[in-house]
C-alpha positions as CSV (number, residue, x, y, z in Angstrom):
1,X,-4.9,10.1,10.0
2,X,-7.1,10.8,6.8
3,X,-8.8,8.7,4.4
4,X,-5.6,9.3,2.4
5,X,-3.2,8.5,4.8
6,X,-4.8,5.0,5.2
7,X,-5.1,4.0,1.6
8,X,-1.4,4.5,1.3
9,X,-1.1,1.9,4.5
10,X,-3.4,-1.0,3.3
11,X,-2.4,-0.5,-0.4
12,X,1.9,-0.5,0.5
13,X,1.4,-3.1,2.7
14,X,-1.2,-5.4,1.6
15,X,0.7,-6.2,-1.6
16,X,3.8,-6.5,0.0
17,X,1.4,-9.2,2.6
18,X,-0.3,-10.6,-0.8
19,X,3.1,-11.6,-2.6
20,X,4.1,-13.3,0.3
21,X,0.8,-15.2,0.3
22,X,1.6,-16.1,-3.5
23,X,4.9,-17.3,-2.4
24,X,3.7,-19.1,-0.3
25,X,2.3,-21.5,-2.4
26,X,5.5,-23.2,-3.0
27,X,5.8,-24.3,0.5
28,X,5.7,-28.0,1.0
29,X,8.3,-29.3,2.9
30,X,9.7,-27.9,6.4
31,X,13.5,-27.5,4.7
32,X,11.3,-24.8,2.9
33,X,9.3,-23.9,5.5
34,X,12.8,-23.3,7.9
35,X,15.4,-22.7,5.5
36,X,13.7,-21.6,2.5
37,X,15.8,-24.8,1.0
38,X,19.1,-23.1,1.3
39,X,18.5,-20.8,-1.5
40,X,18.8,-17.0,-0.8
41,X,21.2,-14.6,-1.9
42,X,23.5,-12.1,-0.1
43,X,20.8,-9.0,-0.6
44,X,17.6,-10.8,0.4
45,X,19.3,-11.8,3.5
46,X,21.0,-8.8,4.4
47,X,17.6,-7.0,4.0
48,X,15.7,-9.5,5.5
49,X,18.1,-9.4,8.4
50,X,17.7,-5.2,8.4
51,X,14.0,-6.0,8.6
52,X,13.9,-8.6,10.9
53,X,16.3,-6.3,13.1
54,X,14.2,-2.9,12.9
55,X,11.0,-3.5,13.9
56,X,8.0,-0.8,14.8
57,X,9.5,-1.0,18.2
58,X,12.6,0.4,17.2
59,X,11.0,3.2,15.6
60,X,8.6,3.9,19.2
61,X,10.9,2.2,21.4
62,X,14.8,3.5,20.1
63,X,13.3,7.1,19.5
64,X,11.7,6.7,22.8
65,X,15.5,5.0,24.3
66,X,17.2,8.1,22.9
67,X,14.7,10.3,24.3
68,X,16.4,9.8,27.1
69,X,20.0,8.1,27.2
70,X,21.0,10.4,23.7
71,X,23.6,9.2,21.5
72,X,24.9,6.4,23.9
73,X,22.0,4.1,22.2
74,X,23.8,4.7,18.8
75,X,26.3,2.0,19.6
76,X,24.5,-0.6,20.1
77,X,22.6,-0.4,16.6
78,X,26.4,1.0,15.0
79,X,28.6,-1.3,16.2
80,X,26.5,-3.9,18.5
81,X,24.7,-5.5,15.6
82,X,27.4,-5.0,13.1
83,X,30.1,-6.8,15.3
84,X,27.4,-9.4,15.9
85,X,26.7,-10.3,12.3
86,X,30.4,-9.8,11.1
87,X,31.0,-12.6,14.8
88,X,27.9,-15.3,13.5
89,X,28.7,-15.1,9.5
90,X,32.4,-15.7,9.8
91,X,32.7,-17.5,12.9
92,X,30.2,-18.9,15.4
93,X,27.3,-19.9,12.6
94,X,30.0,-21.4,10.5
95,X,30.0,-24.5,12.0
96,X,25.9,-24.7,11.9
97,X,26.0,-23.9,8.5
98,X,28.2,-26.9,7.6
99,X,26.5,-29.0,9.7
100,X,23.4,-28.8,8.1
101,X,21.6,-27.4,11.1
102,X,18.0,-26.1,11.2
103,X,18.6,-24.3,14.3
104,X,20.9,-22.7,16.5
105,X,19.4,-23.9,19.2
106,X,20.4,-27.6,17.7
107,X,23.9,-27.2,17.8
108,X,24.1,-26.5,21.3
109,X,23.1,-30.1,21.7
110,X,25.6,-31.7,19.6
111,X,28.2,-29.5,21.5
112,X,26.9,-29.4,25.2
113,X,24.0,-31.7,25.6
114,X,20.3,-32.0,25.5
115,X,19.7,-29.5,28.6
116,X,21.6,-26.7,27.0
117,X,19.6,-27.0,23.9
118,X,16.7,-27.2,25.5
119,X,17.2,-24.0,27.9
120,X,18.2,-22.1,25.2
121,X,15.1,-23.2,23.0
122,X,13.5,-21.5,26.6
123,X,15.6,-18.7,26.6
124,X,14.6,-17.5,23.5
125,X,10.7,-18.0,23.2
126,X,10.9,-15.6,26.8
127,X,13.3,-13.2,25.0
128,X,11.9,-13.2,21.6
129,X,7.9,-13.1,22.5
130,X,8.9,-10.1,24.5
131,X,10.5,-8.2,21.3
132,X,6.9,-8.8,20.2
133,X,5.2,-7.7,23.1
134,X,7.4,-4.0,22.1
135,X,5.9,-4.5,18.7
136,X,2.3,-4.4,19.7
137,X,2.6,-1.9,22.1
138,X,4.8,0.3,19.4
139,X,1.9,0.1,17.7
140,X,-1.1,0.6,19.5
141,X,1.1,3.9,20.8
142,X,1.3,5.2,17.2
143,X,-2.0,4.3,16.3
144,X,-4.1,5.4,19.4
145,X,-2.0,8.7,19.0
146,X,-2.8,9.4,15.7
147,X,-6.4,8.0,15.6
148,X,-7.4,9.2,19.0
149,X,-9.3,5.6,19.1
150,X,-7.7,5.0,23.0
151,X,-8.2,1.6,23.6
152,X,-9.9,0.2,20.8
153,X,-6.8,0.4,19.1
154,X,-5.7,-2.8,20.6
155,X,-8.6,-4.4,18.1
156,X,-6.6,-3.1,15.2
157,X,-3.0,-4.3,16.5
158,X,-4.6,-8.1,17.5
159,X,-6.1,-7.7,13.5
160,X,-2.2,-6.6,12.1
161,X,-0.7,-9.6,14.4
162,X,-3.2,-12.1,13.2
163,X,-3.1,-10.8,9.7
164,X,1.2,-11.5,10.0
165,X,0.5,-14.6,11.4
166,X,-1.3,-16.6,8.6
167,X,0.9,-15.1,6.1
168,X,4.2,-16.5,8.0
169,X,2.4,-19.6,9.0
170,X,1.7,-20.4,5.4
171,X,4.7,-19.7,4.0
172,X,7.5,-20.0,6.5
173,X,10.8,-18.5,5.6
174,X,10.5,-19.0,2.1
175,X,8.1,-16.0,1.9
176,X,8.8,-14.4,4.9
177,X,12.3,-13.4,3.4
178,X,11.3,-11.8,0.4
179,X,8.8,-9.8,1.9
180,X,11.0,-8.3,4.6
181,X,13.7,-7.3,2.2
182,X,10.5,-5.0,0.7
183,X,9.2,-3.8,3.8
184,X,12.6,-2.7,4.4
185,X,12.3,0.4,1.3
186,X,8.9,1.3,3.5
187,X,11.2,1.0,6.5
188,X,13.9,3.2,5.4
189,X,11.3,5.8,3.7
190,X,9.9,6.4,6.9
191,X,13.0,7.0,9.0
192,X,14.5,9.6,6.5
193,X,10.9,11.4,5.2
194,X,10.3,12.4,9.3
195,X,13.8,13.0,10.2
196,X,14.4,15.5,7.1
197,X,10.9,17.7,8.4
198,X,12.3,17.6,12.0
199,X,16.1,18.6,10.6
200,X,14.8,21.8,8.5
201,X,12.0,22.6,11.5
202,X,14.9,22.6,14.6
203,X,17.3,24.4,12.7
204,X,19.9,21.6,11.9
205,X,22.5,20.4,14.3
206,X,23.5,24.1,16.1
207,X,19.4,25.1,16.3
208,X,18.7,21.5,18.1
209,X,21.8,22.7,20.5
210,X,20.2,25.6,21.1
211,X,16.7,24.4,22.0
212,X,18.2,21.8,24.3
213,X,20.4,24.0,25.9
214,X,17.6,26.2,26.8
215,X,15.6,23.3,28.2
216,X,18.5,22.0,30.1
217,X,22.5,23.1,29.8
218,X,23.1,20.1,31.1
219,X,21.4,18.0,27.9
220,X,23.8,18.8,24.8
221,X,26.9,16.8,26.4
222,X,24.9,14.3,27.8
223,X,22.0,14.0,24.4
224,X,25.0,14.7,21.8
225,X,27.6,12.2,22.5
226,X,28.5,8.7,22.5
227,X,29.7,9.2,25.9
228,X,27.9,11.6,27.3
229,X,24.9,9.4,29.2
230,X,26.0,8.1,32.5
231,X,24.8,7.0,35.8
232,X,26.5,7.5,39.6
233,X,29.0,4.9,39.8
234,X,28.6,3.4,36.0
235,X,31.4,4.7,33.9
236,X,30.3,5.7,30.3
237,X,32.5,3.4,28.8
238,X,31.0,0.4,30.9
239,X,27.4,2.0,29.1
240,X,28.6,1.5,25.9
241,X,30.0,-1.8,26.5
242,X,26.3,-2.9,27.5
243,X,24.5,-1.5,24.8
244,X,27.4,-3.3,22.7
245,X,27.2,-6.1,23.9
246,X,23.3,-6.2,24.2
247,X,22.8,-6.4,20.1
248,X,26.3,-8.5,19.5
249,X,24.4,-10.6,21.6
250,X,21.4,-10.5,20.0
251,X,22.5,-11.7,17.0
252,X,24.0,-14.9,18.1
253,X,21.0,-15.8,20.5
254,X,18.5,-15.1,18.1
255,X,17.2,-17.6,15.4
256,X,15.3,-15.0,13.3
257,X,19.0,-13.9,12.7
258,X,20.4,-17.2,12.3
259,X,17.4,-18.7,10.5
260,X,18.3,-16.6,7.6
261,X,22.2,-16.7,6.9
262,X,21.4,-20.6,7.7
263,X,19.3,-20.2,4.6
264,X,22.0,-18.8,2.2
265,X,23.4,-20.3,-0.7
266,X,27.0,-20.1,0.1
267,X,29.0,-19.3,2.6
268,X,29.9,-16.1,0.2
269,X,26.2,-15.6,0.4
270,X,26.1,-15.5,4.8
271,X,29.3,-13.6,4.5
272,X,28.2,-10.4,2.1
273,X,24.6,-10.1,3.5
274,X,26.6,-9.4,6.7
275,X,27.9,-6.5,5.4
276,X,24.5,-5.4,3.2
277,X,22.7,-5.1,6.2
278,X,25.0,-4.0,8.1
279,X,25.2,-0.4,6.2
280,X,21.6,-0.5,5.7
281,X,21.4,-0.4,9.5
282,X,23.2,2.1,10.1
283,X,21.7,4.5,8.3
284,X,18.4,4.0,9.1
285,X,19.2,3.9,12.9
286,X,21.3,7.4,12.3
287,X,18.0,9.1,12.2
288,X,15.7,7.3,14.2
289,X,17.6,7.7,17.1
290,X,18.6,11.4,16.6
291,X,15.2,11.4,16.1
292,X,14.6,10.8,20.0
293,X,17.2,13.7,20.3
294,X,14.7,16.3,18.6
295,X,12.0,14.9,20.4
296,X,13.7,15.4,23.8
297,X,14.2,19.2,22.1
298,X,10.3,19.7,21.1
299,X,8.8,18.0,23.6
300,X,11.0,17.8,26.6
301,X,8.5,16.9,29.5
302,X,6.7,13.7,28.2
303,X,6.3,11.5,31.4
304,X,6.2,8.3,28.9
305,X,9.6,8.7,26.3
306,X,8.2,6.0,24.6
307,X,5.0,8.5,23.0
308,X,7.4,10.9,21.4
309,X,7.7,8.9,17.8
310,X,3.8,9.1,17.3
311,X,3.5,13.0,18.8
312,X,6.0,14.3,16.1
313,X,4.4,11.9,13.6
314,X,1.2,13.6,14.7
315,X,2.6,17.1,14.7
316,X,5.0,17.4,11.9
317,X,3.3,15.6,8.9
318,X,0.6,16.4,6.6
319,X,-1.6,13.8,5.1
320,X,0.3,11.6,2.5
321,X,3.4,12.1,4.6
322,X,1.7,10.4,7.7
323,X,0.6,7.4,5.2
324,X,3.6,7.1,4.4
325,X,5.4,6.9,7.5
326,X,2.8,4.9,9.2
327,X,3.3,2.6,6.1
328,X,6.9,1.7,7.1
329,X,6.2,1.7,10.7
330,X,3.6,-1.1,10.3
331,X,6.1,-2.5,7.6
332,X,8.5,-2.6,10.3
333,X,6.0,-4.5,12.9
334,X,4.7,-7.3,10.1
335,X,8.5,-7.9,9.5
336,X,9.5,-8.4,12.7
337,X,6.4,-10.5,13.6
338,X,6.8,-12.9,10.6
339,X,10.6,-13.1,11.1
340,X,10.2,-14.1,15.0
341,X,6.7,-15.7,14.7
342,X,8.5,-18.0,12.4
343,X,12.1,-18.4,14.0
344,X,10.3,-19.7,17.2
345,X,8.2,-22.1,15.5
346,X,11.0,-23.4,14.6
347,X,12.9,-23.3,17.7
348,X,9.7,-25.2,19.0
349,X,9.2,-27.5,16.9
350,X,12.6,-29.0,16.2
351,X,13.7,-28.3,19.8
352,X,11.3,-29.4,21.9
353,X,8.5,-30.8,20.4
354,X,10.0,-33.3,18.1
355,X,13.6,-33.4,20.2
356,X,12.0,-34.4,23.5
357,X,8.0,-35.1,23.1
358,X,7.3,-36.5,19.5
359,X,10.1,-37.7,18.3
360,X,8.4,-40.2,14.9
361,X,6.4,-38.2,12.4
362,X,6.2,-38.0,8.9
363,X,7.5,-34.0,7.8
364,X,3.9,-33.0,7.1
365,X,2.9,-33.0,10.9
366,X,5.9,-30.9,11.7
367,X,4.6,-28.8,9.2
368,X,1.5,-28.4,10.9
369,X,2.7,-27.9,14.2
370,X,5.1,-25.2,12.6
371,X,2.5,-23.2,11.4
372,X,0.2,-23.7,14.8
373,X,3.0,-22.5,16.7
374,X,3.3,-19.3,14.7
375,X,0.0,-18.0,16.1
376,X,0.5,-19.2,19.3
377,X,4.2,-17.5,20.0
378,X,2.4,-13.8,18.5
379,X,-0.6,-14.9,20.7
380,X,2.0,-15.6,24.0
381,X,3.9,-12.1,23.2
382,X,0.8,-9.7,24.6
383,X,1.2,-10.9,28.1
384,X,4.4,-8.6,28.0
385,X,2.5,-5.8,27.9
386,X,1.4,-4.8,31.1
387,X,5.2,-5.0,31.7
388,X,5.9,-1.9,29.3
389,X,5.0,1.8,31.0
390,X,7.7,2.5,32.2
391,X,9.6,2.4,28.7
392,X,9.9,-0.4,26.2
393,X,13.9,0.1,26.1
394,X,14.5,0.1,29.8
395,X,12.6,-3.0,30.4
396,X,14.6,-4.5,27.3
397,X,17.8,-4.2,28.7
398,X,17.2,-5.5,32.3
399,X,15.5,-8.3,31.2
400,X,18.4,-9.5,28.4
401,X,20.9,-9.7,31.2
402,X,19.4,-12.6,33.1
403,X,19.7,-15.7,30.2
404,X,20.2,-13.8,26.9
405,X,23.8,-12.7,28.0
406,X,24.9,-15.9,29.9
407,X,23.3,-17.9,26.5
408,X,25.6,-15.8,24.0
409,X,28.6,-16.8,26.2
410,X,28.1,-20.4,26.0
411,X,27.8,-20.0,22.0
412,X,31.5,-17.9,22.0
413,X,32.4,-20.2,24.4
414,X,31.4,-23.6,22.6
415,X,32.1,-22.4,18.6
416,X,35.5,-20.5,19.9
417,X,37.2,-23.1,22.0
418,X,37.4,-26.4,23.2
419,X,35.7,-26.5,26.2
420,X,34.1,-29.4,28.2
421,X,30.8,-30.9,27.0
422,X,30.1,-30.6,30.7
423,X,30.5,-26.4,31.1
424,X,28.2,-25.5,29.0
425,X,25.4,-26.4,31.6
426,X,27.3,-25.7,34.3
427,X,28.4,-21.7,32.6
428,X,24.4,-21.5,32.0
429,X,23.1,-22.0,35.0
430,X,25.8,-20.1,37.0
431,X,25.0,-17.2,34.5
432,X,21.5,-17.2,34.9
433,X,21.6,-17.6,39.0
434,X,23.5,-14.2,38.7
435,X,21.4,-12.8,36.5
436,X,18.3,-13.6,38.2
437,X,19.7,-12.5,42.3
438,X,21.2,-9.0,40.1
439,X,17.5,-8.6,38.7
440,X,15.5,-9.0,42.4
441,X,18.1,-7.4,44.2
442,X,17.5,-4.6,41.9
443,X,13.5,-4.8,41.7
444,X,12.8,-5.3,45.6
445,X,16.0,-3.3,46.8
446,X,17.7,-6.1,48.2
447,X,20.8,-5.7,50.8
448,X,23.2,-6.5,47.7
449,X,26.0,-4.5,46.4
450,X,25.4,-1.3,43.8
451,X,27.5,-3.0,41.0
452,X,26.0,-6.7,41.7
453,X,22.5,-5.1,40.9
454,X,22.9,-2.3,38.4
455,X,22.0,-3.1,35.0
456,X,25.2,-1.6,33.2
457,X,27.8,-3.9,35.5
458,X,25.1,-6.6,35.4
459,X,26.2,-6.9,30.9
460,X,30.2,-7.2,32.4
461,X,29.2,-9.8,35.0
462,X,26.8,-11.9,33.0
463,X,29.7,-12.9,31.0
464,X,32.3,-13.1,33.5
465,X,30.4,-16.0,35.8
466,X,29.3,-17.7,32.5
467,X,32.3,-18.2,31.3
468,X,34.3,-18.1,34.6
469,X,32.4,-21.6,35.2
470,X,32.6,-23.2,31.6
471,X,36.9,-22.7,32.3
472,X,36.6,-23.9,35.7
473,X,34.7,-27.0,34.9
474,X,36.9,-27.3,31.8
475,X,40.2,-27.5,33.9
476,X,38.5,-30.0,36.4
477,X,37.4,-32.2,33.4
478,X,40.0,-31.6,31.0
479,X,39.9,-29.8,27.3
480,X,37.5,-31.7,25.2
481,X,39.5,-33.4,22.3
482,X,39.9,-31.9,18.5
483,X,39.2,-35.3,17.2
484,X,35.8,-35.1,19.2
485,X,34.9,-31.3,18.5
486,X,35.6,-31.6,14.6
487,X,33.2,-29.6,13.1
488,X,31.4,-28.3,16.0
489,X,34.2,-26.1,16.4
490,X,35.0,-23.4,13.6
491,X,37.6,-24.2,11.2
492,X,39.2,-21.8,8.3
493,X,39.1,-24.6,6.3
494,X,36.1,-27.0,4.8
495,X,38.6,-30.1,4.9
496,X,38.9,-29.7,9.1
497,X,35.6,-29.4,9.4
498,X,34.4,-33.1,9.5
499,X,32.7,-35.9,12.6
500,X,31.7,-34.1,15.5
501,X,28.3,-34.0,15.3
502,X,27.3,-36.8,17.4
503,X,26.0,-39.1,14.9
504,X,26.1,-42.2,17.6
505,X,23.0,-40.4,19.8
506,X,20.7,-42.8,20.0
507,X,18.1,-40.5,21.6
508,X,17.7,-38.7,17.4
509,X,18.8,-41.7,15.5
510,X,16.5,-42.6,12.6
511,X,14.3,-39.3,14.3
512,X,13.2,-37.0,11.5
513,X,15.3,-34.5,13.5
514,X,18.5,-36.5,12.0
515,X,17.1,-37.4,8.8
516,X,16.3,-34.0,8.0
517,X,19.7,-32.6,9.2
518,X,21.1,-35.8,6.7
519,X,19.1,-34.8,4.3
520,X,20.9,-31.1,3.6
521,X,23.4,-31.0,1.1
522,X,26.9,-29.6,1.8
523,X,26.6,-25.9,0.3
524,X,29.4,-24.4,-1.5
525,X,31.7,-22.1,-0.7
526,X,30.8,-19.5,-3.9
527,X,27.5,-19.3,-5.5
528,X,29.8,-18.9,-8.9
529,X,33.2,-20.4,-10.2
530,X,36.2,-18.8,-8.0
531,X,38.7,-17.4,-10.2
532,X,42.4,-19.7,-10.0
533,X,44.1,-16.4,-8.1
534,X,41.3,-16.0,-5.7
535,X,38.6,-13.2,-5.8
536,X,39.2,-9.7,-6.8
537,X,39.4,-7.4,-3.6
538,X,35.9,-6.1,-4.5
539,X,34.3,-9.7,-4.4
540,X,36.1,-10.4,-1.0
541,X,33.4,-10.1,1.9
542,X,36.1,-9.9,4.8
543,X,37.7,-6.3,2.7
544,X,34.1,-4.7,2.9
545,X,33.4,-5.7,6.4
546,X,36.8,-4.4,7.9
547,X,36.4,-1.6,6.1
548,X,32.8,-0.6,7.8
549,X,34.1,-1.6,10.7
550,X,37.0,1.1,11.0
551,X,34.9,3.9,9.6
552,X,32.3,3.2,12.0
553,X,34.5,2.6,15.4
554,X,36.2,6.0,14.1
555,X,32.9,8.5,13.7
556,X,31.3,6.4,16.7
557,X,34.2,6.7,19.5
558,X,35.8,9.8,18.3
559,X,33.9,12.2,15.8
560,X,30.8,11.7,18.2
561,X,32.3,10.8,21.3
């Protein structure tokens, strides 16, 4: 990298880091500092969402993932995420929203009990702090590459993450929002300025062909198609279905998702930022992960998959071009470490620390330990890295099936249908018992069957025994009551969506965890005046969405099949 090259990094992003400092002035309260005081629109969501979604890992980490599975990663960021954000804003976040809920992880409480919401507040620091652990090691990979600085160039990633710390701890989601939905031009600049060298340098679609053919025959069915990556005795369609399932999941688990459509104006607003970032997503995941495909063309016997993005950073661009990309690279890393750095605060703070330790504070010390936990989560997410050689991707995926999985099957399970208070312990520990005998019987090569261990079956199981139990405990305690559920259930309609919310629990009452919650206003419906007839079909969310949808099932599962 030159002088050049790093001028354009500090200047793109320190402004975009110094306007979030300056909005951050505004932040007083912890309904701003969590839910930016329910007032963002459809676009800063959906971008924020985008950014919070693409991080520097999944510019290091996805081109490193389709370095070596191909095209079968493209269905997790094509249809995985999308399904997943179409599921929460329509469905399973509905009933949060109405609630007045700060956290995801709070509604499981009011639906199951104390001891599913505090295993899921667990769940997610373990599976969130190790999204950052991929952050930090996307970047010291990119910049160690490019500098040649080895492994000083941990000194620089420690500065970025404390850097992306204070800014999120001093402004919470209020700030945070507004500066991902920037980083996220910088994001999408970087993906197509790389991909558009690589494209013109390989000889389009028929010279990558070529070159991969003559490094393997083998690689251009298996590299080129949806279904072309699978193993002995996993089916390609059961691949899909796990790297499907892996990001549908990931959007309901996670509460840097849910953190911001809980912060939208309307329910409009939750609905259309869906979509927004939906086909921002796709297109920026279109070429980073054929981007892994030209690098498995170029440089087809790298030993790590994960070092390809920096070597045809390093090899491909001139100064400028390299500022620029590294620009959106970092863009991507600050977003992602203010979006989780400040979604697990929350989760902390609300779900454990104030649920079950300190329960009587005034909403200043929440503050506080809000902003003290955001350094401490980015700190906690480096001991992940030792974990990461053998590819940031692979380690991803056999990891999320032990609690993420089971965890997303409770939510379905609990906003869906009426199942027992009772099963939603009961599913999560079941789920997790699985998911932790498939994960040792896999590591240590334990006398246990091929399709109990392998990761791919492990996606199909997870669910199965979590929500095997949750029915099974249902029918031995019987169906929990409508009258009961009311609005912890989702409803169509506002008017059914009332009580419910366990109002009686003594263990919150007068808590500045209920008075907070009491304190949010119902939000409407629109952020403007419906017309009598109902809203044009270009104002209707549910038209755009099903429309994407199609399109993208179509060119996913047959054009590129």
């Amino acid at each position: 990298m030159t002088l050049f090259d790093w001028l354009i990094v500090i200047a793109i992003n320190g402004a975009i880091v110094s306007y979030g400092l300056y909005l951050a002035r505004g932040t007083t309260t912890t309904y701003d500092w969590f839910l930016a005081a329910k007032g963002l629109p459809w676009w800063i969501v959906g971008l924020s969402m985008f950014a919070t979604a693409v991080d520097s890992g999944d510019y290091v980490a996805v081109v490193g993932g389709a370095y070596k599975f191909g095209l079968s990663n493209l269905t997790s960021w094509w249809l995985g995420i999308p399904i997943g954000w179409f599921v929460v804003s329509y469905f399973v976040f509905v009933p949060l929203y109405r609630g007045g809920m700060f956290t995801n992880a709070e509604y499981l409480e009011h639906r199951f009990g104390p001891t599913v919401r505090l295993l899921s507040a667990l769940i997610q620091v373990q599976y969130r702090t190790n999204v950052l652990g991929n952050i930090a090691f996307s970047l010291y990979l990119t910049f160690s590459i490019l500098t040649g600085w080895g492994n000083e160039t941990w000194w620089l990633v420690a500065g970025i993450a404390l850097a992306s710390a204070y800014y999120t701890a001093a402004g919470g989601l209020k700030s945070v929002a507004v500066t991902d939905a920037l980083q996220s031009i910088g994001m999408f600049l970087a993906a197509v300025i790389l991909w558009l060298v690589l494209w013109v340098f390989v000889g389009g679609w028929s010279g990558l062909e070529t070159r991969l053919a003559a490094v393997d025959p083998t690689l251009v069915d298996s590299m080129m198609h949806v279904g072309g990556h699978s193993e002995p005795g996993v089916p390609a369609v059961l691949v899909i279905f796990g790297w499907v399932v892996t990001l549908t999941a990931y959007s309901v688990v996670n509460h840097s998702q849910a953190m911001r459509l809980l912060a939208a104006r309307s329910e409009w607003d939750m609905k259309m930022a869906a979509v927004i970032g939906s086909v921002v997503l796709v297109v920026v995941m279109w070429f980073n992960i054929t981007l892994g495909i030209f690098g498995r063309a170029i440089f087809p016997d790298l030993v790590m998959p994960d070092q390809v993005y920096p070597y045809l950073v390093q090899n491909f661009l001139g100064p400028g071009l390299v500022g620029i990309v590294v620009a959106g690279v970092l863009a991507g890393g600050i977003s992602t470490y203010d979006s989780i750095g400040s979604s697990i605060a929350a989760i902390f703070t609300r779900d454990v620390y104030a649920r079950f330790f300190v329960k009587n504070r005034n909403d200043e010390h929440y503050l506080f330990v809000s902003r003290c936990a955001t350094f401490g989560v980015i700190a906690l997410s480096f001991g992940y890295i030792p974990f990461l050689d053998s590819g940031m991707i692979v380690f991803y995926l056999r990891i999320t099936s032990v609690a993420v999985i089971p965890l997303f099957t409770v939510y379905m399970m609990g906003t869906l249908t009426r199942v027992h208070k009772r099963s939603g312990t009961v599913g999560l520990f079941v789920g997790i018992a699985y998911g932790c005998s498939s994960l040792l019987g896999d590591r240590y090569g334990l006398d246990l069957p091929f399709w109990w261990t392998n990761a791919w079956w492990a996606y199909l199981w997870s669910i199965v025994f979590t929500s095997s139990a949750m029915l099974s405990t249902t029918l031995y305690w019987g169906w929990a009551r409508k009258e009961d559920l009311g609005s912890l259930v989702y409803s169509s309609s506002k008017e059914a969506s009332s009580g419910g919310t366990n109002e009686d629990n003594e263990t919150v009452q007068g808590t500045w965890l209920e008075q907070t919650r009491r304190s949010v206003q119902p939000m409407p419906e629109y952020p403007f005046a419906a017309p009598p007839g109902g809203l044009p079909w270009y104002c209707r969310p549910s038209i755009w969405a099903t429309s994407f949808g199609i399109v993208i099932a179509f060119i996913s599962l047959v054009v590129l099949w």
